[in-house]
Every structure is written in C-alpha cells, then in structure tokens.
C-alpha positions in Angstrom: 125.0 35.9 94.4 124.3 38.2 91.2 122.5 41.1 92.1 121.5 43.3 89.3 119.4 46.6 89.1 116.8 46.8 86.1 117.1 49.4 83.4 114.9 50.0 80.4 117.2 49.9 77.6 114.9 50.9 75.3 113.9 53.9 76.9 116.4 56.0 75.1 114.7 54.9 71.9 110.9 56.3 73.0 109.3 59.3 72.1 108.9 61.5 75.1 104.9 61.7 74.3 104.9 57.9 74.5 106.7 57.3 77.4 104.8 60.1 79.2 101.3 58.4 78.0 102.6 55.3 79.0 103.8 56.6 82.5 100.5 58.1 83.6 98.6 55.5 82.6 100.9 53.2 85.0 100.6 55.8 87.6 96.7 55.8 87.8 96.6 51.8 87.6 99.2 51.4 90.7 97.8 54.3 92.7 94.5 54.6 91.6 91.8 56.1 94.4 89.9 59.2 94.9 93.3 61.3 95.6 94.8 60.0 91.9 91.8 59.7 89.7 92.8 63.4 88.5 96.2 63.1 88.7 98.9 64.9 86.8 102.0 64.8 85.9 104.4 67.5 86.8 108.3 68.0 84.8 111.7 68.7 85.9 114.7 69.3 83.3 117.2 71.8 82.5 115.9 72.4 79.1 112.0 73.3 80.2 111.1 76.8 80.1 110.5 76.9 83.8 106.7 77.4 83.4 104.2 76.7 86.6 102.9 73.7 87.0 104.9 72.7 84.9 103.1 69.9 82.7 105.4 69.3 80.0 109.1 69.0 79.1 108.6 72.7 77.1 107.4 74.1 80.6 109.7 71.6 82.9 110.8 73.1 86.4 114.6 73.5 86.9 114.2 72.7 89.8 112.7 69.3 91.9 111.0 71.5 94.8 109.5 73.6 93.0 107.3 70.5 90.7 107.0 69.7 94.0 105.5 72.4 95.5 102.9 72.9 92.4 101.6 69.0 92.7 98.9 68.0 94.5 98.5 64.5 96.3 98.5 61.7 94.1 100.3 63.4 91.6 103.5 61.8 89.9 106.7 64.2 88.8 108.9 62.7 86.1 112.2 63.8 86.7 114.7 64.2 83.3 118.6 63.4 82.8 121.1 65.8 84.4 122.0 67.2 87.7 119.9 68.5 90.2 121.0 70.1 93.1 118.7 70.1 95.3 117.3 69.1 99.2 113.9 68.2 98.2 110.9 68.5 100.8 107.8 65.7 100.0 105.1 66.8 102.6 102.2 65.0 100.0 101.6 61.6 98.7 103.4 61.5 95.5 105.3 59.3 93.0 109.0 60.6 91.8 110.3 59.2 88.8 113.9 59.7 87.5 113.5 59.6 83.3 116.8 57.7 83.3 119.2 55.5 86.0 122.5 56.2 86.0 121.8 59.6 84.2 119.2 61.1 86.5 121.5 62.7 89.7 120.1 64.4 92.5 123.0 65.9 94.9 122.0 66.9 98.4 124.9 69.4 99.0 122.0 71.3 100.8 120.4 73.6 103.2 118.3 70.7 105.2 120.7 69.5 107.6 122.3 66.9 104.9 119.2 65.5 104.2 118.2 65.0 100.3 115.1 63.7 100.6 112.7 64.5 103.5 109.6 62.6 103.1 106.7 63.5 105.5 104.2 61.4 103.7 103.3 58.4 101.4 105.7 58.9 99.0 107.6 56.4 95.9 110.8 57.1 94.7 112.0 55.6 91.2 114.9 55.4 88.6 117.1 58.1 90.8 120.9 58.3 91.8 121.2 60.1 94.5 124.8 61.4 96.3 124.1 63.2 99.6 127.8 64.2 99.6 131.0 64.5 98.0 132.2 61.6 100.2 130.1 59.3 103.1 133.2 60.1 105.5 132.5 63.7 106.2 131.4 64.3 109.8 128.0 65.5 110.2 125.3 63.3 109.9 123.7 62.6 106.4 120.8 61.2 105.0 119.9 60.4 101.4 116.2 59.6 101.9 114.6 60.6 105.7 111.1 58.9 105.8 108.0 59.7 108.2 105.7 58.1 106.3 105.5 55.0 104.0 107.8 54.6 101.7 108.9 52.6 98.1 112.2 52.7 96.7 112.8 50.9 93.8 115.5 51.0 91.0 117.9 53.4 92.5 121.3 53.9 93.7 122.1 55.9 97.1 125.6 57.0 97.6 127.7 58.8 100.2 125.9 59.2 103.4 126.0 58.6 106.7 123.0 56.7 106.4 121.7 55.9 102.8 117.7 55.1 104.0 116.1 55.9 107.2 112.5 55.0 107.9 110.7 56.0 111.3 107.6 54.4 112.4 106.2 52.9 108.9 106.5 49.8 106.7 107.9 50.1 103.5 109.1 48.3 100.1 112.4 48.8 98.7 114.2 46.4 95.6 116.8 46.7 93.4 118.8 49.1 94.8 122.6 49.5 95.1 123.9 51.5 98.4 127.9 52.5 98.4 130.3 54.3 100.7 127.5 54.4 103.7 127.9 53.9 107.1 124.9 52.4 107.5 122.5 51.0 104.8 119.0 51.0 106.3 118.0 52.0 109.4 114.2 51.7 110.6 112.9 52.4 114.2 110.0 52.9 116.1 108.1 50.6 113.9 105.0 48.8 115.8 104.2 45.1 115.6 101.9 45.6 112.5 104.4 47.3 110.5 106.1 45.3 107.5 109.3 45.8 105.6 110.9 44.4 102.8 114.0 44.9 101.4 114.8 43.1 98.3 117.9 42.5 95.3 119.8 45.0 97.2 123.8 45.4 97.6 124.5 47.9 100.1 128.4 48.5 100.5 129.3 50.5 103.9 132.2 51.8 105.5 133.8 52.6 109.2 133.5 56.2 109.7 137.8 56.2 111.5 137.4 57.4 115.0 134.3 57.4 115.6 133.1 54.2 117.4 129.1 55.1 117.5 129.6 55.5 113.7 130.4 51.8 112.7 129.4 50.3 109.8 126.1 48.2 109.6 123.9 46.8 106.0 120.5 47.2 108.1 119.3 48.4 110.5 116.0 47.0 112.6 114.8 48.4 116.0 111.3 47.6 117.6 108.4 45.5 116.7 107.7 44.9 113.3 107.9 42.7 110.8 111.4 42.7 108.4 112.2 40.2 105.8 114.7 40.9 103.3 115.5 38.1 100.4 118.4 39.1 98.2 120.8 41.1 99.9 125.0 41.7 99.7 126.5 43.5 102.3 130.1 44.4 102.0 132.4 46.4 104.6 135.5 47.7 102.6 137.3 48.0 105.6 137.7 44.3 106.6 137.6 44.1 110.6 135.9 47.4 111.2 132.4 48.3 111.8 129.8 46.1 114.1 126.8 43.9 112.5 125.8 43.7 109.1 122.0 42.9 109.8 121.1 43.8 113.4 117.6 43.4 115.3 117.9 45.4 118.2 115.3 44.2 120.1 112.5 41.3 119.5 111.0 41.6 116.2 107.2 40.6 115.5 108.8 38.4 112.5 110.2 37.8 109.4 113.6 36.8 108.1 116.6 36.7 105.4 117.2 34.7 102.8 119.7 34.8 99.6 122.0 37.0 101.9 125.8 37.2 101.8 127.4 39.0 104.5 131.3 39.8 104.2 133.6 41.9 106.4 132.1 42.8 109.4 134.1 43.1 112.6 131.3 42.0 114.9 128.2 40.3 113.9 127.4 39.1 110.4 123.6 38.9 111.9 122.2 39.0 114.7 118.6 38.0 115.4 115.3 37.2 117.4 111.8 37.3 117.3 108.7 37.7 120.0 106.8 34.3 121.1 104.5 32.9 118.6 106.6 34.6 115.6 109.6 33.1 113.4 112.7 34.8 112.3 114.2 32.5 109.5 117.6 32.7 107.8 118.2 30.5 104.5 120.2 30.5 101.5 122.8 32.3 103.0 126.2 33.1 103.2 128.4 34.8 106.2 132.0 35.1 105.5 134.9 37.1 107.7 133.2 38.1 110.7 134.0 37.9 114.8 130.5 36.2 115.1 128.8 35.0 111.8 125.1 34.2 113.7 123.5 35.6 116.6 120.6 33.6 117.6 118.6 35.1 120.7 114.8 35.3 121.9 112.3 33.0 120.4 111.5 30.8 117.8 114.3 31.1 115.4 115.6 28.6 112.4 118.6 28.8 110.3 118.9 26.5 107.0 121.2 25.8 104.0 123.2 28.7 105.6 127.1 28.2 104.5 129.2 29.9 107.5 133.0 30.4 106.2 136.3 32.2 108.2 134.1 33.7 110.8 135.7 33.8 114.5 133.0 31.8 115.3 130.3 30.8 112.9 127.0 30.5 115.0 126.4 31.7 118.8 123.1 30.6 120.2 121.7 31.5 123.9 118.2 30.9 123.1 116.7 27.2 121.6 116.4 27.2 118.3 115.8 24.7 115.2 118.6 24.6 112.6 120.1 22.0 109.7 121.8 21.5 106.7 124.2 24.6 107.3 128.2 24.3 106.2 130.9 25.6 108.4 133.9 25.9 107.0 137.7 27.2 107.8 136.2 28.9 111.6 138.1 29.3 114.1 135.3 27.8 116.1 131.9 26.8 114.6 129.4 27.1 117.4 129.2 28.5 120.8 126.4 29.3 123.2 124.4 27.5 125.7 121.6 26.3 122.9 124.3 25.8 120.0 124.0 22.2 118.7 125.1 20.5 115.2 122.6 19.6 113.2 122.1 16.2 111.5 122.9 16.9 108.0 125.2 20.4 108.8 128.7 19.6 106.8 132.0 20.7 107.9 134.0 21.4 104.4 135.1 23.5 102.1 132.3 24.8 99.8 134.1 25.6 96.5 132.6 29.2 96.0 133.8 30.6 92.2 135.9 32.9 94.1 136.3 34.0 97.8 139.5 35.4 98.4 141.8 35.6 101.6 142.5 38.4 102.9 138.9 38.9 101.7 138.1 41.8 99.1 135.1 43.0 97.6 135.9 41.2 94.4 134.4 37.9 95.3 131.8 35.3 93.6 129.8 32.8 96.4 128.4 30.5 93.3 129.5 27.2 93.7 132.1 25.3 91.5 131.3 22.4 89.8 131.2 19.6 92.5 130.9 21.6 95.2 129.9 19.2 98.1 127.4 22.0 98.6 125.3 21.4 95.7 121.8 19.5 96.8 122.9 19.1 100.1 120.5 21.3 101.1 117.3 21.1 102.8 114.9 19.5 100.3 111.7 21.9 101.0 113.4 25.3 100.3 
C-alpha cells in the first residue's frame, strides 16, 4: 500500500499575487455563503511588516493568533514558510492555509495546556506541519489539533503528541495526512448517530508511551454513534508487541467501514469492530499483520472481504454472526476463534507473496503482491 501526500510542485515557481488571486478565488467557490461572500484574506510571515489586518505579505502578522484574531468568519489566513511558534486559538469559522508542506512549521511548545490547535468552530486546516513537542514521549498530555466543532484536515503532517487529532461531538474529513511518533492517531467521541467521518490516504505511525498502560498506542480512535469509514490507511506501532488496537470502536457504531487498510504491530487488536442493527461495518482490501488478535468482530451486521490476515496470534475472533469470504490467512498461530467464526468458501490458507514483509516485522515493509501471488484475482469479484 503506497500512500503519498500531495504537494504542488510548482508552487515555488508562482508569483505571490497569482497564487493569492488564485487562492481566494478557491476559497469563495468551496465556502461560498453569506458569511464568505466578503471574505478576506489575512497573512502570516516573518518578513511582513506586522501591519493590522494584515492583508498582504508587506503587512503579514508574525504571528498566527494574531491574523487570527483580526479575521472575521469565513475568512481564510494564508500562512508563509518558516517557523511559528505558536498555540493558536480558532473560536470562528475559518480556512488556514500553510503556503508550503514540509516548509510551513507550526510548534506548539505553548501556553494552552500542550494543545496547538484549539478549534471551537467550523474550521479547515491545509498544507501545515505541525510538532506539538520536541518528542511524543513526554508525560503530559498533548494535542496537535483539539476540535469542538467540524473539522477538515487535508495535506498535512502531525508529529509528536500524545494524541495527533481529537474530534469531540462532530463529523469531520481528513486525507492525505501523515501522523508520526503519536500515541494515538485519531481519537473522536461523543459523536451522535448522524455524525460522519472520514479519514482517508493517511499513515499514522504511533508509539507505547513505556509505563504507562492507559497510554497504549492506537491508529484511531472511535467511541459512540456515528458513522466512520476510513479507505486508505497504514498504521504502524514501532514498538512491535506494545500498545492495544490499531482501529478500535468502542461501542456500536451507526455504520461505516475500512478498506485499503494495513495494520502492523499492535500488541492487541489489529481492529476491532461493530455496528447497531440495521447498519453495516465493512472491512475490505485489507491487510493485518503481527497482532495478538488481527479481527474483532462483535454486535451486528458485519462483513469482512479480500482481507489477507498474516502472523497474527489469531487472525479473526468472532462472537457475533457475521458474513465473510475470500479472506487469506497465513503463518497464524490460529486463524479463527469465537462462537460465530466460520471459514468461508473461497478464504485461502497460503502464503501471499507480499514485495516485502519482514520477520521480526519492521516498518520497512511493502504489502504489494509479487508476481504470482496466489492472491492476485482471488478476490471477491464485486469489489
């Protein structure tokens, strides 16, 4: 599974004036209404002359809060290359743009309780790297983005926190983000049934936090009613037999699913999952390697397909019925167990060929299949 984060090569190359042109016209299309049909946009970079409101690179704010502060909702600040450090308060509906990727840091050594961004509205983050500390493993709880309110992440990579995203009580959309040196990934609660999230091209690498049992490593986080689906997702634990569950429901979701997920390294569940009575929680086009229990399948109307399941303890548990097929299991120590586990009709029991999966596993690993893999279109023939 290749999972990749978009950047605008050519970026570099533009005029300032055109890409800001070119960004507020985006901005108005995507958020157009009554709050954005005079919007602005407000500047952040170390060269502006620190000018309110700060409308152009000349006048650009040094500082994040403070374009912040002087927007008003609807309004979009553009964010240029260098180092902010800052713990940045969003109480307004507002888009925040990082000019460039890898080049555009916000650090959250800060004064918030470890919390970079604190987002008390609808709010959509972009183009940002942001470190919440020196290093995930420091005691006190962290956040890199703390949500009350709807929330879009896209493009951006989260680094050394306790937890990288939490979300309380609203849907949200993040994509093509990379998440390293986390305890946990995502984390949402409290959402209700009609709530939706989506996580999507995301590789979220966590570790144990030594010590402290309540701190164990988990990808994502889902607690309550709503709906989450997630398609495109690697989850790595760097500390192989540590940490608990890489995608966990913790009680019966509304609906939704994974698929195009590859789970590596966790101690106790790869995922475990359910869903409320007249709702489906699907898993396809997966892959579950090195984990006490690769599948947890509890509640109500459940399916796994074209799942492979490879040096787990056990590779699927199952207490509730379910409907399941064309799966692999391969080098387990046992493949099912549970009252409602069953082998399905087409499941194969063989190695899959992967380009690389290494024992004792690593993070250096590659889960596309060799040339005559008895894997390849042995699959179920709708997906």
């Amino acid at each position: 599974m290749t999972i990749s984060i978009h950047k605008n090569t050519k970026q570099s190359s533009m005029s300032r004036a055109w890409y800001n042109h070119a960004l507020l016209l985006i901005t108005t299309i995507l958020f157009f209404s009554a709050d954005t049909l005079h919007s602005q946009i407000h500047y952040v970079s170390k060269s502006g002359s620190n000018t309110s409101p700060y409308l152009s690179w000349s006048t650009a704010a040094h500082k994040i809060q403070d374009a912040i502060d002087e927007s008003n909702r609807g309004d979009t600040v553009l964010i240029g290359v260098g180092n902010y450090y800052d713990s940045i308060k969003v109480d307004k509906r507002l888009t925040i743009i990082g000019e460039r990727l890898e080049e555009t840091i916000v650090r959250g050594d800060s004064v918030f309780g470890y919390k970079t961004f604190i987002l008390s509205d609808t709010c959509k983050i972009e183009g940002l790297t942001i470190i919440t500390r020196a290093d995930s493993m420091y005691g006190q709880e962290s956040y890199g983005v703390n949500a009350v309110g709807p929330t879009t992440i896209n493009n951006c990579i989260i680094k050394n926190a306790q937890n990288a995203i939490a979300i309380y009580g609203f849907g949200f959309e993040i994509s093509n983000v990379v998440i390293q040196n986390v305890i946990t990934g995502l984390k949402c609660i409290w959402q209700s049934p009609s709530e939706v999230g989506r996580l999507t091209n995301a590789n979220i690498t966590v570790r144990q936090l030594s010590s402290v049992p309540q701190w164990a490593a988990q990808a994502a986080v889902w607690v309550d009613y709503g709906k989450f689906y997630i398609d495109g997702l690697t989850a790595v634990n760097t500390i192989p037999r540590t940490g608990a569950t890489a995608i966990f429901n913790n009680s019966f979701v509304a609906g939704g699913g994974g698929k195009n997920v590859s789970v590596r390294n966790f101690f106790s569940y790869g995922i475990t999952y359910s869903s409320k009575p007249g709702n489906n929680y699907y898993l396809e086009n997966s892959v579950i390697e090195g984990t006490r229990y690769g599948v947890e399948i509890y509640g109500y109307s459940s399916s796994i397909y074209n799942t492979i399941l490879i040096n787990n303890e056990t590779g699927l548990v199952a207490t509730s019925e379910y409907i399941g097929d064309y799966n692999l299991y391969y080098n387990n120590l046992r493949n099912r167990n549970g009252s409602s586990a069953y082998q399905g009709e087409h499941d194969l029991f063989t190695d899959p060929m992967f380009i690389n999966s290494s024992s004792p596993p690593t993070t250096e690993f590659d889960y596309h299949l060799q040339y005559g893999s008895p894997a390849i279109d042995a699959g179920a023939p709708w997906l």
